[in-house]
Backbone as CSV, one residue per row, in Angstrom:
resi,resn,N_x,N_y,N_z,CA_x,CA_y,CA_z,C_x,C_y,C_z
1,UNK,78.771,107.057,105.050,80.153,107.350,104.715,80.196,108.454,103.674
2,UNK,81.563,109.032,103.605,81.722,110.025,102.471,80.619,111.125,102.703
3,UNK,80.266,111.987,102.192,79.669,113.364,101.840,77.618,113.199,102.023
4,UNK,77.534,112.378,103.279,76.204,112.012,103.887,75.679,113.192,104.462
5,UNK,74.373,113.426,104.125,73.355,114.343,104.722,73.199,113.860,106.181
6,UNK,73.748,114.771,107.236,73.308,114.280,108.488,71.478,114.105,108.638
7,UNK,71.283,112.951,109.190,69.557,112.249,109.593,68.807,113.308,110.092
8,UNK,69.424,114.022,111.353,68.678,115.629,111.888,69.745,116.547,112.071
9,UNK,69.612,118.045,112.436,70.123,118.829,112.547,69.346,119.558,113.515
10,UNK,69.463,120.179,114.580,69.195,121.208,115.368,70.062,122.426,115.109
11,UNK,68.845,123.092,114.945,69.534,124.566,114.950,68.587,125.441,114.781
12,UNK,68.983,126.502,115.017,68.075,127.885,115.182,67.810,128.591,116.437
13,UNK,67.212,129.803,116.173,66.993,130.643,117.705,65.642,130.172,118.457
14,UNK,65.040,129.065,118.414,64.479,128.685,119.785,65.278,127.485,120.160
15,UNK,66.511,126.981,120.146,67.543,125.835,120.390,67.781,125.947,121.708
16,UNK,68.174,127.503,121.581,69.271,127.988,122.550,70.258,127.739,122.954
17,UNK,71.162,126.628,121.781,72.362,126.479,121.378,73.572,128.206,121.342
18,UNK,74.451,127.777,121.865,75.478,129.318,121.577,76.758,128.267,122.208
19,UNK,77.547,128.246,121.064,78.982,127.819,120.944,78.463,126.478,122.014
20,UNK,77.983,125.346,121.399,78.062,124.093,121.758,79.354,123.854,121.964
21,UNK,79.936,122.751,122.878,81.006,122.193,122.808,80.992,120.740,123.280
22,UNK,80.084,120.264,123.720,79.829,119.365,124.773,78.775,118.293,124.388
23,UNK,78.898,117.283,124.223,77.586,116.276,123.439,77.127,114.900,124.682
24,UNK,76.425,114.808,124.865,76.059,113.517,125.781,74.963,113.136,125.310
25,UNK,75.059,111.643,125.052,73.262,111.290,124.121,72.715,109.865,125.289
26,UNK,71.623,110.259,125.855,70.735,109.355,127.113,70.024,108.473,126.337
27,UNK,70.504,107.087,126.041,70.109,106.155,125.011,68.433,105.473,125.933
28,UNK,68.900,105.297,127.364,67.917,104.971,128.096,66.432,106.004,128.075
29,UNK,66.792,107.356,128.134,65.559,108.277,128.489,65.492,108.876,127.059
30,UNK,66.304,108.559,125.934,65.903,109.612,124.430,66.220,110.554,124.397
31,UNK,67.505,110.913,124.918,67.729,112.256,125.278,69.276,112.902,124.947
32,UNK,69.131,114.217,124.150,70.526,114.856,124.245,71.116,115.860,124.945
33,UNK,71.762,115.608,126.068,72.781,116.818,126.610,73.727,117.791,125.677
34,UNK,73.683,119.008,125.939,74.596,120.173,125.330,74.925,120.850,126.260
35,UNK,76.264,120.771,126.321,76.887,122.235,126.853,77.209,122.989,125.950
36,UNK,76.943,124.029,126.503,76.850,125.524,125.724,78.076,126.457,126.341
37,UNK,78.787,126.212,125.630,79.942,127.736,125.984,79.145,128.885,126.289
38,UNK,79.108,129.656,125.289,78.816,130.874,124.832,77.566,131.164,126.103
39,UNK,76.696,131.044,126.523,75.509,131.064,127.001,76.010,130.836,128.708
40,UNK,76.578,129.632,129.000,77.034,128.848,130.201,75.744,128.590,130.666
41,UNK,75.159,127.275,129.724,73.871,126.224,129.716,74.248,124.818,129.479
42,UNK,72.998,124.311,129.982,72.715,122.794,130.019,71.562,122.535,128.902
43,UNK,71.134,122.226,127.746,70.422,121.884,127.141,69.839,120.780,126.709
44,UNK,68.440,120.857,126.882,68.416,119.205,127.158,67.138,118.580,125.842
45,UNK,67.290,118.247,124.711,66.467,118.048,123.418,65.898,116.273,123.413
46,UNK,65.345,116.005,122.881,64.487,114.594,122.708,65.430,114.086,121.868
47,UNK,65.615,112.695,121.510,66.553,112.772,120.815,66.726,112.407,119.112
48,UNK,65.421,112.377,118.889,64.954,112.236,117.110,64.527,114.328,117.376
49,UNK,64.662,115.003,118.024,64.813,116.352,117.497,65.549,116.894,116.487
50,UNK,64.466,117.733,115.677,65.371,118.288,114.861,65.060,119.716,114.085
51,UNK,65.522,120.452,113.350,65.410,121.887,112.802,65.647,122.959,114.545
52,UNK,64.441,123.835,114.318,64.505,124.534,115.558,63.838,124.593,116.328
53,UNK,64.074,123.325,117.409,63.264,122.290,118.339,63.847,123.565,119.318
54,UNK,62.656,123.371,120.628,62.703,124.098,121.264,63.418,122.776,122.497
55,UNK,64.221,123.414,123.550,64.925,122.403,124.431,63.762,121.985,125.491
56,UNK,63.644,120.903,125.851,63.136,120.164,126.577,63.385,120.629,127.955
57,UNK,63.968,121.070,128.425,64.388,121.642,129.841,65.944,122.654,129.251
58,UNK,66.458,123.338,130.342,67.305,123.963,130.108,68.074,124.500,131.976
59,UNK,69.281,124.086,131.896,69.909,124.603,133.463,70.641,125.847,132.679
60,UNK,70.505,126.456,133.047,70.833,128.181,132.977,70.987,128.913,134.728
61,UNK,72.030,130.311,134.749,71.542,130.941,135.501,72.716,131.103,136.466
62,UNK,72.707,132.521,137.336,73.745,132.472,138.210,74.085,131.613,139.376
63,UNK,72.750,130.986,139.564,73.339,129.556,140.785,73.718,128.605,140.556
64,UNK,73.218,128.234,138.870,73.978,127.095,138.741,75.443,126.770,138.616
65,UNK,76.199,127.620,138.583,77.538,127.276,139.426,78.214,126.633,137.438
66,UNK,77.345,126.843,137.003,77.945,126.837,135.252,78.999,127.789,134.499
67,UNK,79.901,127.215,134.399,81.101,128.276,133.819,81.503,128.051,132.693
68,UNK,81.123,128.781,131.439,81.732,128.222,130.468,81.939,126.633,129.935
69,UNK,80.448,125.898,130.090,81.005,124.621,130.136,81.111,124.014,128.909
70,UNK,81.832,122.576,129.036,82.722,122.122,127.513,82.601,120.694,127.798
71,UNK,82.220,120.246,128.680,81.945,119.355,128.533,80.759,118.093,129.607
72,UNK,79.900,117.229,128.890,79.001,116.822,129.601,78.664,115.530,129.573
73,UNK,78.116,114.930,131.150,78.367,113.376,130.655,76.938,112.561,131.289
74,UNK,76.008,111.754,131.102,75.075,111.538,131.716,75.437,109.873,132.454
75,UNK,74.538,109.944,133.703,74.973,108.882,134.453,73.267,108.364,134.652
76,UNK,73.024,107.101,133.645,71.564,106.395,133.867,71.453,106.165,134.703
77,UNK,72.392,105.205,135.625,72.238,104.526,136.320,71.585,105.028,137.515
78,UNK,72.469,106.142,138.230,72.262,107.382,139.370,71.050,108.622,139.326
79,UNK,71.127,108.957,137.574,70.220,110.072,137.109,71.056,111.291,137.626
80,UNK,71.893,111.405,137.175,72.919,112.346,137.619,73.487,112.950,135.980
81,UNK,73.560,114.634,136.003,74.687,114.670,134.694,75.764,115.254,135.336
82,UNK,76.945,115.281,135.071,78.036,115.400,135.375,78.773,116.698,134.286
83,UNK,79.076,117.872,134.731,79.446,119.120,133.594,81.174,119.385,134.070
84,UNK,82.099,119.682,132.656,82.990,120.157,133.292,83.046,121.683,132.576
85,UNK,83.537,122.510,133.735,83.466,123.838,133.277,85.040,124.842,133.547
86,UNK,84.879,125.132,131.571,86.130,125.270,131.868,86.534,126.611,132.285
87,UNK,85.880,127.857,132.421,86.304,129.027,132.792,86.991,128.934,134.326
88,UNK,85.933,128.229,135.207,86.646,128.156,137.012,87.108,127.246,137.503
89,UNK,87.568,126.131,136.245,87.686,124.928,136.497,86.766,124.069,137.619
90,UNK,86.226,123.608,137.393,85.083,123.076,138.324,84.047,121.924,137.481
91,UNK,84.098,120.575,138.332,82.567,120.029,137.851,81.993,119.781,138.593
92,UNK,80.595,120.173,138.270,79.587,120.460,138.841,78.232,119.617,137.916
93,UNK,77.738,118.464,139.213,76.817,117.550,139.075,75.502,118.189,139.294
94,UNK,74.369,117.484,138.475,72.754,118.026,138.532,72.100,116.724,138.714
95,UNK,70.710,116.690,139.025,70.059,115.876,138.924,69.819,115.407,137.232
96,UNK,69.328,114.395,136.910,69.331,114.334,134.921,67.984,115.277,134.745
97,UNK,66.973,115.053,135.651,65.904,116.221,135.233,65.797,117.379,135.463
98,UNK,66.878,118.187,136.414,66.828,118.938,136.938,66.853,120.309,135.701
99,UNK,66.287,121.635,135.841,65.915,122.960,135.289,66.141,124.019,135.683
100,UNK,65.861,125.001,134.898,66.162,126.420,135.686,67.381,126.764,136.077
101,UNK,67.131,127.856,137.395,68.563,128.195,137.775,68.864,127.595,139.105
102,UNK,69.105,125.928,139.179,68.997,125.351,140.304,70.488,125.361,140.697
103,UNK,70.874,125.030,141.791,72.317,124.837,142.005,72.915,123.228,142.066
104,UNK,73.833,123.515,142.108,74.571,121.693,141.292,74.187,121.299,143.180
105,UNK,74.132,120.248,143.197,74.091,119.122,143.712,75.415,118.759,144.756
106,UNK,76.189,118.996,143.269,77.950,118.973,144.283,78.758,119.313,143.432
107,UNK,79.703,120.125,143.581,80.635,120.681,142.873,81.935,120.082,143.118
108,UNK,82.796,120.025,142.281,84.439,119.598,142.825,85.104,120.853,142.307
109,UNK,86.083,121.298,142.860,86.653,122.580,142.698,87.353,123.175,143.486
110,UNK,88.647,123.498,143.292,89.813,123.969,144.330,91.004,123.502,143.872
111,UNK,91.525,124.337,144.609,93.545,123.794,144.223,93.568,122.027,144.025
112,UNK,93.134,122.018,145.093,93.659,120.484,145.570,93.217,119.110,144.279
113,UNK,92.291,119.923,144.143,91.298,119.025,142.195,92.336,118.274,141.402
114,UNK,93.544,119.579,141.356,94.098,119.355,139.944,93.720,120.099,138.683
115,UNK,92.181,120.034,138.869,91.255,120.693,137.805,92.339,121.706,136.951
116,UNK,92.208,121.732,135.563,92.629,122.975,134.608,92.250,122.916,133.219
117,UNK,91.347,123.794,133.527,90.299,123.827,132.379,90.036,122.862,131.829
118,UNK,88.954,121.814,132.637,88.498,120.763,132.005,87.488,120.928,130.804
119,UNK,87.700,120.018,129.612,86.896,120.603,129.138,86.026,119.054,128.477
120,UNK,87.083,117.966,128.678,86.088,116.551,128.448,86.079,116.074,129.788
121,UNK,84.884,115.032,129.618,84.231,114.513,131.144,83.796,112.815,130.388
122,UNK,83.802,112.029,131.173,83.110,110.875,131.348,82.915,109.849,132.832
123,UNK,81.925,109.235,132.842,81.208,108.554,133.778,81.379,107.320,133.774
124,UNK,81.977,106.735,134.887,82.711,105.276,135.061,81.319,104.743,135.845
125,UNK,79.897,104.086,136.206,79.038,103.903,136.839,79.457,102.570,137.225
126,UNK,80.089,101.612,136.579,80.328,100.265,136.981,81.272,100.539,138.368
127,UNK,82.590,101.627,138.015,83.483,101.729,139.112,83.068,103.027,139.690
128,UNK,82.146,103.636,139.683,82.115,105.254,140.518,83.004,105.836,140.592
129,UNK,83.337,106.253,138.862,84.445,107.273,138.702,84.024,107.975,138.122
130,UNK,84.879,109.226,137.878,84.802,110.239,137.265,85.641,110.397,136.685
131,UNK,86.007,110.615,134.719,87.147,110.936,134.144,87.055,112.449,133.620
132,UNK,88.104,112.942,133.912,88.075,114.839,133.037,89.328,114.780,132.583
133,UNK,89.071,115.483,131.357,90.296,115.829,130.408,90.562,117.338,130.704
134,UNK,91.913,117.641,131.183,91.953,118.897,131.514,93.068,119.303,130.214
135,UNK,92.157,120.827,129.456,93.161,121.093,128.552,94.281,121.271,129.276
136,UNK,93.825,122.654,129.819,95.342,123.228,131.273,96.299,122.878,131.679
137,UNK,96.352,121.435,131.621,97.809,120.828,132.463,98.056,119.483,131.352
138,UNK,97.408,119.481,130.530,97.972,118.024,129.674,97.988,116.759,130.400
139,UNK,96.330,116.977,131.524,96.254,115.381,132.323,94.893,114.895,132.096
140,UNK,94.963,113.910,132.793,92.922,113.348,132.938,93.356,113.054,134.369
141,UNK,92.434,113.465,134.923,92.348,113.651,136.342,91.153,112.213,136.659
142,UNK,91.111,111.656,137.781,89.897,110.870,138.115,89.625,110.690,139.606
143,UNK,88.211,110.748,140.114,88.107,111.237,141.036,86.606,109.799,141.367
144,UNK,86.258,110.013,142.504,85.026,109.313,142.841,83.453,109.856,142.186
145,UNK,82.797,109.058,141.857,81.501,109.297,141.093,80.711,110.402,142.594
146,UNK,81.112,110.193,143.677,80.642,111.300,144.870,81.355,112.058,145.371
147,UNK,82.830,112.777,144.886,83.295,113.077,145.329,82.821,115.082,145.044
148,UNK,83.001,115.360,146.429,82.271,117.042,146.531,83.278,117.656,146.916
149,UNK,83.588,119.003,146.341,84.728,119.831,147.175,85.519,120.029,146.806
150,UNK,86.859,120.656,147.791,88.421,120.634,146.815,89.234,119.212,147.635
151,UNK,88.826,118.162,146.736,89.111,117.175,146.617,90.257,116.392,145.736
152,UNK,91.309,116.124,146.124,92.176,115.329,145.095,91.835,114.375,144.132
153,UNK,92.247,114.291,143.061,91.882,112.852,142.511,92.443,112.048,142.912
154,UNK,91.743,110.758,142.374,92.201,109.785,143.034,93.299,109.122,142.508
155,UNK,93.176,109.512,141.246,94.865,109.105,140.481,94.716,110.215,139.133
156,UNK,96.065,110.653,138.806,96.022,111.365,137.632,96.968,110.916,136.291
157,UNK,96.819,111.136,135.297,97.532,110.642,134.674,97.735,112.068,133.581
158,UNK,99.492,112.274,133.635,99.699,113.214,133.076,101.491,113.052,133.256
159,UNK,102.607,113.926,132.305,103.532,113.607,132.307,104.050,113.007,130.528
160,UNK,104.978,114.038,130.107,105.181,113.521,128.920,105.621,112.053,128.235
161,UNK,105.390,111.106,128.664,104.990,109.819,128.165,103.388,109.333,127.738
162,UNK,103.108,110.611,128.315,101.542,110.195,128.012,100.969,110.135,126.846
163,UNK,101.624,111.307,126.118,101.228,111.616,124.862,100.117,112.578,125.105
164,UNK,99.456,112.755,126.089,98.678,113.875,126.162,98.781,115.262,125.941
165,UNK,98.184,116.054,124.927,98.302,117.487,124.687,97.418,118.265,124.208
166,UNK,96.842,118.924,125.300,96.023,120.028,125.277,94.300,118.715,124.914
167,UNK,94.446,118.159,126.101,93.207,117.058,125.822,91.751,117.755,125.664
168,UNK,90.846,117.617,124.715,89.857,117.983,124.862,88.481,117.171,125.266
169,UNK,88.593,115.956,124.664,87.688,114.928,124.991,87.808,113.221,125.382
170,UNK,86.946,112.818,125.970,87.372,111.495,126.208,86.159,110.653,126.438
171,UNK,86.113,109.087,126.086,85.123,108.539,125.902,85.569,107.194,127.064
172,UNK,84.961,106.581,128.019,84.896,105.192,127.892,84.088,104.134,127.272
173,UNK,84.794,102.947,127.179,83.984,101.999,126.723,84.063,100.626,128.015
């Protein structure tokens, strides 16, 4: 509490951190997800890392179908991470080990989404959902844990009773 020395810190130029926005921590495998704005990366660190740890894997690259992403969510159960990206509106799933400049797995993306500029994400594994916080339209969109394409959600929730504005992140419990 109060004015605490954070336990670790990552940082520096072998991180390959650039405008983080995005946090997911893999309690099962020890592991931290970053999305990286600035870069449009997946970064993937141990999770007692710290100073200027070099990333454990890294999804980078023009196939990976990575846009500006903001937000990231890991799924143990499946081994799946789940990215939302907010430049083309689009999320776009990886394998959890997956590297390089591989291409997502399955993308959701198109009119029909809803998608607008998502920039929080979370992983329903009990119900095979998908939650995104879209700044863009002041909704959370939710969709199937498999759903590929320009796909509707499956219910949205948005509309000024919501209280929703300009959502950036979202957690389940």
């Amino acid at each position: 509490t109060g004015n605490a020395t954070p336990a670790r810190t990552i940082i520096g130029a072998n991180t390959g951190l650039s405008e983080p926005t995005g946090v997911a921590v893999d309690t099962v495998n020890d592991q931290i997800f970053v999305a990286n704005f600035g870069n449009s990366s997946i970064t993937v660190y141990s999770r007692t890392d710290t100073g200027n740890a070099t990333p454990a894997r890294t999804i980078i690259g023009a196939n990976t179908g990575l846009s500006e992403p903001t937000g990231v969510a890991v799924d143990t159960v499946n081994d799946q991470i789940f990215v939302a990206n907010y430049l083309n509106s689009s999320i776009t799933v990886y394998g959890r080990t997956d590297e390089g400049n591989i291409a997502a797995a399955r993308t959701i993306s198109g009119v029909s989404t809803d998608l607008s500029n998502p920039e929080g994400i979370a992983v329903d594994t009990v119900n095979d959902q998908i939650f995104v916080a879209n700044y863009g339209n002041n909704s959370i969109t939710v969709y199937s844990r498999t759903d590929n394409g320009n796909i509707p959600p499956v219910r949205t929730i948005i509309g000024a009773s919501t209280g929703l504005s300009e959502p950036r992140g979202l957690a389940l419990w």
